[in-house]
C-alpha positions as CSV (number, residue, x, y, z in Angstrom):
1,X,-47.9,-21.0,38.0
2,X,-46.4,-19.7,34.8
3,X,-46.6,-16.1,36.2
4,X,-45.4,-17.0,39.5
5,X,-42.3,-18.4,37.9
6,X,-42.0,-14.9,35.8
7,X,-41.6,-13.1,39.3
8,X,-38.9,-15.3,40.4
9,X,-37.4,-14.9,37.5
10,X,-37.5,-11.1,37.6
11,X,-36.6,-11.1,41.4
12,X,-33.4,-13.3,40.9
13,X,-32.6,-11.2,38.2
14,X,-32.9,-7.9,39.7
15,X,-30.3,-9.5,42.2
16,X,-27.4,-9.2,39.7
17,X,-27.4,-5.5,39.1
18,X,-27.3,-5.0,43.6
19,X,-24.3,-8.0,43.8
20,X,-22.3,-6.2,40.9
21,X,-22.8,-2.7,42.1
22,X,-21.9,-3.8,46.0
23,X,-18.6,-5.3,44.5
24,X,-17.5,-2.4,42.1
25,X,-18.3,0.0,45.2
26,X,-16.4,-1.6,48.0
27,X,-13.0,-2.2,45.1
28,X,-13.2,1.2,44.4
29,X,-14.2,3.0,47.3
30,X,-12.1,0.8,50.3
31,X,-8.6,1.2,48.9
32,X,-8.4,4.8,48.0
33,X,-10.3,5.9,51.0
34,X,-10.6,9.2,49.2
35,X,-13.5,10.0,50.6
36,X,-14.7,9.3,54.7
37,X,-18.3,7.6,55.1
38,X,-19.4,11.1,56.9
39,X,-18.6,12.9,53.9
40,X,-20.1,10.4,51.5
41,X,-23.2,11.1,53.3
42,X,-23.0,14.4,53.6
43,X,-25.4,17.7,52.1
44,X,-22.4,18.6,50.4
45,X,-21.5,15.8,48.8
46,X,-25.0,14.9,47.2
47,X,-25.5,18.1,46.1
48,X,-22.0,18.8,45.1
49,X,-20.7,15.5,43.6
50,X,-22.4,15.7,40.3
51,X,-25.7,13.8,40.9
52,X,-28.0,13.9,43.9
53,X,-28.2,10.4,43.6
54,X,-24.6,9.3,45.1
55,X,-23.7,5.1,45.0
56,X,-24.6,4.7,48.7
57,X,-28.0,5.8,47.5
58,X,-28.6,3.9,44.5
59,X,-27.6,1.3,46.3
60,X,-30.1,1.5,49.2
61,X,-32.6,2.3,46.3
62,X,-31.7,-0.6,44.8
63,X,-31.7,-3.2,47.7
64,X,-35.5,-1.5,49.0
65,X,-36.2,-2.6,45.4
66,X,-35.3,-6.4,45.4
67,X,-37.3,-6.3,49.2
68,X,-40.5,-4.9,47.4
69,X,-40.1,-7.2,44.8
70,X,-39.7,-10.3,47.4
71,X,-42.7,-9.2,49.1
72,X,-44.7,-9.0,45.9
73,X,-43.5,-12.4,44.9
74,X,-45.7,-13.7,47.8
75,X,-48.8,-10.9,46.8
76,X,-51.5,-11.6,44.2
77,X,-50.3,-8.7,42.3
78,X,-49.7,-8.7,38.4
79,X,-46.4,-9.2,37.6
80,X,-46.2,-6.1,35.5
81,X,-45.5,-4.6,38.8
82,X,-42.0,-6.6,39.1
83,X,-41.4,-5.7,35.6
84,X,-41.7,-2.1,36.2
85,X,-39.5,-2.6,39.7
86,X,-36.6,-4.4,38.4
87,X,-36.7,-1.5,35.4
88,X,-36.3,0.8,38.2
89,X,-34.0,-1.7,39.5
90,X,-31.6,-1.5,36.3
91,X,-31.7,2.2,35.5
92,X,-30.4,2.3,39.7
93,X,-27.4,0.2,38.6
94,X,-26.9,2.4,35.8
95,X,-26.9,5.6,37.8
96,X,-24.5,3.7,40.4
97,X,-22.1,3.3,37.1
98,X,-22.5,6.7,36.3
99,X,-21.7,8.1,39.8
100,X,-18.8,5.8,40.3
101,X,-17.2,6.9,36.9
102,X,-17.9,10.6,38.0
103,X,-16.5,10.8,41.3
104,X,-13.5,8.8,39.9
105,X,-12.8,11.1,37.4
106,X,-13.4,14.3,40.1
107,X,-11.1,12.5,43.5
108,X,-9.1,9.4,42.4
109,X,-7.8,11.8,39.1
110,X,-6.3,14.4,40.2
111,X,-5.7,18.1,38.3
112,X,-2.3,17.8,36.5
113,X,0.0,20.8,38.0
114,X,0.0,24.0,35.4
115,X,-0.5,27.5,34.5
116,X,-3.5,28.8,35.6
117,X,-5.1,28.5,32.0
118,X,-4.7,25.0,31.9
119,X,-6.7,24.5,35.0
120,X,-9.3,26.5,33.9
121,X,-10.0,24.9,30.6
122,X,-10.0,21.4,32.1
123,X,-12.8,23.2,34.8
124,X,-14.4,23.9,31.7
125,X,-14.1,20.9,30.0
126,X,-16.3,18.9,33.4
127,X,-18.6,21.3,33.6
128,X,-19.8,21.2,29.8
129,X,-18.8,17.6,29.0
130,X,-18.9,15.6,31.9
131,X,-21.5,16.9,33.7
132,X,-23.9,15.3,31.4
133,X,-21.9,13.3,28.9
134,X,-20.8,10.5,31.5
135,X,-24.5,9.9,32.0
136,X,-23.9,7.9,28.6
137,X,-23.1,5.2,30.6
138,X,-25.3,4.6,32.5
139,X,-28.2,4.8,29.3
140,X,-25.8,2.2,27.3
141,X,-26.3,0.2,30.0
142,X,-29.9,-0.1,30.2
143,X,-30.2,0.0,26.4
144,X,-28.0,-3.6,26.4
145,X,-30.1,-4.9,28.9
146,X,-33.8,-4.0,27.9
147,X,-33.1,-3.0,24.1
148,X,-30.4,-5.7,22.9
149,X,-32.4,-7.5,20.0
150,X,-34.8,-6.5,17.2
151,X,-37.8,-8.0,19.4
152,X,-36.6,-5.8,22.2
153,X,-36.6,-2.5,19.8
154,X,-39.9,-3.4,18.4
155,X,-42.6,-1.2,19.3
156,X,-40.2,0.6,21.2
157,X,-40.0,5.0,21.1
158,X,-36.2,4.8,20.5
159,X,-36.2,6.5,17.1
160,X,-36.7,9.9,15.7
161,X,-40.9,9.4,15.2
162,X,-43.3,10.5,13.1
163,X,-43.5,14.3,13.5
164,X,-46.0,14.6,10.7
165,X,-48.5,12.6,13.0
166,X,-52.1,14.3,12.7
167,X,-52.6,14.6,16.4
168,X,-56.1,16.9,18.1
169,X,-53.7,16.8,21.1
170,X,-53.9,21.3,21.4
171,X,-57.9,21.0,19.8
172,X,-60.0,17.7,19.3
173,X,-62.0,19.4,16.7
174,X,-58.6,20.9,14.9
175,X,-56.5,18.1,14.8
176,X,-52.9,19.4,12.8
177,X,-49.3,17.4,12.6
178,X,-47.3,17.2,16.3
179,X,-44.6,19.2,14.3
180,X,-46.8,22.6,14.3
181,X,-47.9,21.2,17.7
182,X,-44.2,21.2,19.2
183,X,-43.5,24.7,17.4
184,X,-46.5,26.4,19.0
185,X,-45.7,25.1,22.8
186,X,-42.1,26.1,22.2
187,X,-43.3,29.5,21.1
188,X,-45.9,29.3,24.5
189,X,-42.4,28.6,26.7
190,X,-40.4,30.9,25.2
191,X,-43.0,33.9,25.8
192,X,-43.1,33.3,29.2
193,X,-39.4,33.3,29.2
194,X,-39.1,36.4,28.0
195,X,-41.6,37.8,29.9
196,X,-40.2,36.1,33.4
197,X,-36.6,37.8,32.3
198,X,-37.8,41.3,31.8
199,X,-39.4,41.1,35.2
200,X,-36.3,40.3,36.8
201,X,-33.8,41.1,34.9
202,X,-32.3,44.5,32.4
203,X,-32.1,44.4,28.6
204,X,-29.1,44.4,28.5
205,X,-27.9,41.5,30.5
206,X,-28.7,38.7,27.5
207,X,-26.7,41.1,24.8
208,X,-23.4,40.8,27.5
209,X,-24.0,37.3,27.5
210,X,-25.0,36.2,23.9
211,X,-22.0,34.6,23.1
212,X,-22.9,31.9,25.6
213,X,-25.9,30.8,23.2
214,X,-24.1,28.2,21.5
215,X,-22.4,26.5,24.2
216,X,-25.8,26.9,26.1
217,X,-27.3,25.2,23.2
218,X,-25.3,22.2,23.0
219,X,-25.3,22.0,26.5
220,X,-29.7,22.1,26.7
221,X,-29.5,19.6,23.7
222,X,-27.3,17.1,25.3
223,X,-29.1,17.5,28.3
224,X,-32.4,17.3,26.7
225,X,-31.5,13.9,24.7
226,X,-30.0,12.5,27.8
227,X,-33.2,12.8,30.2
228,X,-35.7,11.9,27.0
229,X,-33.9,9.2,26.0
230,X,-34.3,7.6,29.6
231,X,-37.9,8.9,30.1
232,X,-39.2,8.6,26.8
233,X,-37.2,5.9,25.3
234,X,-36.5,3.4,28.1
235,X,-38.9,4.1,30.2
236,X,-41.9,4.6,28.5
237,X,-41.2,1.6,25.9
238,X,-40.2,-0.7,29.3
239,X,-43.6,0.5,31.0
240,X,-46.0,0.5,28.1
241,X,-44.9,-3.7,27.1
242,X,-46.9,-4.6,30.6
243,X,-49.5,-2.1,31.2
244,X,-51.5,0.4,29.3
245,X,-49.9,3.1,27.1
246,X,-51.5,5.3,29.2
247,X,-51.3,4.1,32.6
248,X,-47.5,3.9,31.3
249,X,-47.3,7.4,30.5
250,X,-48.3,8.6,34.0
251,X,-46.0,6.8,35.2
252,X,-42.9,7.8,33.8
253,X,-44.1,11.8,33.9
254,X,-44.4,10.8,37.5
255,X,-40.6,9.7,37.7
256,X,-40.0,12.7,35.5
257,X,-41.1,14.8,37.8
258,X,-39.4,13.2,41.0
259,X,-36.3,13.3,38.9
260,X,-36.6,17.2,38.7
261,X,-37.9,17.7,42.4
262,X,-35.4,18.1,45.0
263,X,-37.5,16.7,48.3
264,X,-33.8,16.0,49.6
265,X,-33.4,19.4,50.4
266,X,-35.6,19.4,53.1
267,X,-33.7,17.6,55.3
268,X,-31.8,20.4,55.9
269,X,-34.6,22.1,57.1
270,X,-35.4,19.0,59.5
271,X,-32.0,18.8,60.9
272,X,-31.9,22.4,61.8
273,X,-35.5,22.0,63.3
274,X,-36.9,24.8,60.9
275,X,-40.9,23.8,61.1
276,X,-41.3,26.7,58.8
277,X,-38.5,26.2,56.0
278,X,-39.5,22.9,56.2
279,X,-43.3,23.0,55.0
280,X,-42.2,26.2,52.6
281,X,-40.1,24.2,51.1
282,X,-42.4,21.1,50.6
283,X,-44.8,23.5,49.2
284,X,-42.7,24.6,46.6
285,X,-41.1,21.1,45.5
286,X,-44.4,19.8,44.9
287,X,-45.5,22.7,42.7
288,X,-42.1,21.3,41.0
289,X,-43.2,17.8,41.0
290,X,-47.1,18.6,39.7
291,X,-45.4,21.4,36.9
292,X,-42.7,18.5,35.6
293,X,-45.3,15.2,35.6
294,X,-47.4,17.9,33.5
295,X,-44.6,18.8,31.0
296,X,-43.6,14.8,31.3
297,X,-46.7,14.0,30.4
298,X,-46.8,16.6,27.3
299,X,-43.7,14.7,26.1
300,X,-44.7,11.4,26.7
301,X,-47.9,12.1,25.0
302,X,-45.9,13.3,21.9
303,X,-43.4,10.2,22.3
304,X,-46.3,7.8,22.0
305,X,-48.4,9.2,19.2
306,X,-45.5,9.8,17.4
307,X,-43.7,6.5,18.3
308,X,-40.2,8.5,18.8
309,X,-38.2,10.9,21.4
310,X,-37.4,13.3,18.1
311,X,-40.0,15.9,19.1
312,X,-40.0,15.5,22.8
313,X,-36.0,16.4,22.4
314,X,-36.7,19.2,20.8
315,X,-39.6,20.7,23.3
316,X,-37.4,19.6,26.2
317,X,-34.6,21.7,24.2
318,X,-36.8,24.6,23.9
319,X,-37.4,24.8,27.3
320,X,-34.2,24.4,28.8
321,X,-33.1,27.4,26.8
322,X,-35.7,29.4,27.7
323,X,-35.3,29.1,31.3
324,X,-31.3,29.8,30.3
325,X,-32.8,33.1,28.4
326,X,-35.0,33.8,31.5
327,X,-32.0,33.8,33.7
328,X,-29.9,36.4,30.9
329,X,-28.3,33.6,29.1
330,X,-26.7,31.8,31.8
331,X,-25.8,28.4,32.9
């Protein structure tokens, strides 16, 4: 009785974050009418607007969300399973937030009138600020609603960890801290960097571009903190209070790796009727999904034996700049 009373709870609750979200989209979206419904919906638009997770889509995410979590109400399933839904449910109303504040900032503010430097900086300025930085939102709002009180935090990963953790995580028989751990799979990354650059790419090219390494830096960091703090921090300390730590981990390296796949792409392919692109291209994005759950996992792994996102940042930060230094030191 008492746990059938918890998934009503949870369902009616999950219910808030899909009312507010409908509201705040139909006051902002109605009235400007910046942007028509075909180009809302558009391949442009999601890949272009700063997410590919637009508000119409969080919002259908959202709603399929409350209808899985109605059904299960009436299922004998634990309700751990509502628990994870309705955290899905949240972080869907926080990417809704995030998208509404982006798009606001790119069509309801326009680009003041001005020399030609003056637009350029402010280009600048949303490409290496807001095209991560407004995601802060959204993560605030998640950490109010799951991580509000001391009780909430306890137990949690939301802190800088242990990195002196004796961990047989490379060797069982060998076991060493998760600090020399972390160095030696950032060395690992960063070898095949290199090695992926001189393949492609001349000498030459990073030493044009080296004054890019610190904004590329700050940019990999922010990124990095941004997507561990979600994964890592929310998620994994929401998953792992109902369900085994390592049932808990899968799971969130499997949203980490849906996260970085692009499966929208290839309905593009099915629109055009392109049989071919369209299984290449499924091919390839679930090599991206399988390679990112691993490295999810990795972190996750690392998050939970040292109870903190400290190290995990700083692998994830590792390998975002080595992909930059596989590329020649470009965004």
């Amino acid at each position: 009785m008492n746990e059938n009373n918890e998934k009503k709870k949870i369902f009616l609750t999950s219910l808030i974050p899909l009312a507010v979200s409908v509201i705040i989209y139909l006051c902002v979206k109605i009235p400007s009418r910046r942007l028509s419904l075909i180009d809302i919906i558009s391949m442009n638009n999601l890949l272009y607007s700063g997410l590919l997770f637009p508000p119409e889509l969080c919002i259908i995410f959202m709603f399929l969300l409350c209808l899985l979590m109605l059904i299960f109400m009436f299922l004998p399933v634990k309700s751990s399973v509502n628990s994870v839904l309705y955290t899905l449910q949240i972080c869907g109303a926080g990417y809704f937030f995030i998208e509404i504040f982006y798009q606001f900032i790119h069509f309801a503010i326009p680009v003041p009138p001005g020399s030609t430097w003056t637009s350029h900086w402010i280009n600048n300025i949303n490409m290496y600020f807001l095209h991560r930085s407004h995601q802060y939102i959204g993560l605030i709002f998640m950490l109010i609603v799951f991580f509000r009180t001391p009780f909430q935090r306890e137990g949690s990963t939301l802190y800088g960890g242990n990195i002196n953790y004796i961990s047989g995580f490379l060797d069982p028989k060998r076991p060493v801290p998760w600090k020399y751990i972390a160095l030696k799979l950032a060395g690992y990354f960063f070898i095949f960097s290199i090695m992926a650059f001189l393949l492609r790419h001349k000498g030459g090219l990073v030493l044009q571009n080296l004054y890019m390494i610190i904004p590329l830096f700050l940019g990999a960091l922010n990124n990095s903190f941004i997507e561990e703090l979600l994964f890592r921090g929310i998620f994994l300390s929401r998953f792992k209070s109902v369900m085994d730590e390592k049932y808990a981990n899968y799971l969130q390296a499997l949203l980490f790796g849906l996260f970085h796949s692009q499966f929208i792409y290839l309905s593009v392919a099915l629109s055009s009727g392109d049989t071919k692109g369209f299984f290449i291209g499924l091919l390839i994005q679930t090599g991206i999904l399988i390679i990112y759950t691993f490295i999810g996992w990795i972190f996750g792994r690392a998050s939970l034996e040292t109870k903190g996102i400290g190290l995990s940042t700083f692998m994830h930060t590792c390998i975002v700049m080595a992909i930059y230094l596989s590329k020649g030191l470009v965004y």
